[in-house]
N, C-alpha and C positions, 0 to 999 in steps of 0.2 A: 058357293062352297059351304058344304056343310062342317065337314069336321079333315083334320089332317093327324097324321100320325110319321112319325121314322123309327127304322128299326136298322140294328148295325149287327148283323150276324154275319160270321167268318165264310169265309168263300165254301160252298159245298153244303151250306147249312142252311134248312128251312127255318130254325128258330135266331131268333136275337130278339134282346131287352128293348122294348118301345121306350122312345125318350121324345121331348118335345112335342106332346098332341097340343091342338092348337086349333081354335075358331074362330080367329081373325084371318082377314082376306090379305093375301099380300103379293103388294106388283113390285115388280121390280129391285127385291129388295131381300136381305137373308129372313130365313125360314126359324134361323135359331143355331146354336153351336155347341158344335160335339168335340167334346171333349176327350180325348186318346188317350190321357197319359197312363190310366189304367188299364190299358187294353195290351193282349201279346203281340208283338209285331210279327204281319201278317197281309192276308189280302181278307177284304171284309166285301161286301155292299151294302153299299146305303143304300137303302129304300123310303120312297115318299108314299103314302097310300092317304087316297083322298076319298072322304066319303059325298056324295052331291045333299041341298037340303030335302031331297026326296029320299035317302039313307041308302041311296044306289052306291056300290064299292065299286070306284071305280080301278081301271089297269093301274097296277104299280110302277111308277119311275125308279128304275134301279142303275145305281152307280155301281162301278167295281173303282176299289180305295185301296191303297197300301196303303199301311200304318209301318212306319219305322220306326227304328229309336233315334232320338237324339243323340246329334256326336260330341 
């Protein structure tokens, strides 16, 4: 693995703010934590995007997330 990125844009949206790139290899194990409490409650996805050490981009892993509020 060359390089890692997540990005958390609202359902329907190509863009969102990249958070956590990262160049450690990681098994079995968290990738890093996102943090909500600034965000408007909604549906988001998280996306993983992995670059290989040949700088090939590879397919994105994308979650679909609600974020609610705290009751």
């Amino acid at each position: 693995m060359g390089f890692t990125n997540t990005k958390s844009p609202r359902r329907g949206s190509d863009t969102g703010r990249p958070s956590q790139p990262g160049r450690t290899a990681v098994v079995a194990g968290p990738l890093g934590r996102w943090d909500t409490t600034a965000l408007t409650p909604g549906d988001y996805q998280l996306r993983l995007v992995v670059v290989d050490n040949q700088g090939t981009l590879l397919s994105p892993c994308i979650v679909p997330v609600r974020v609610v509020p705290l009751q």
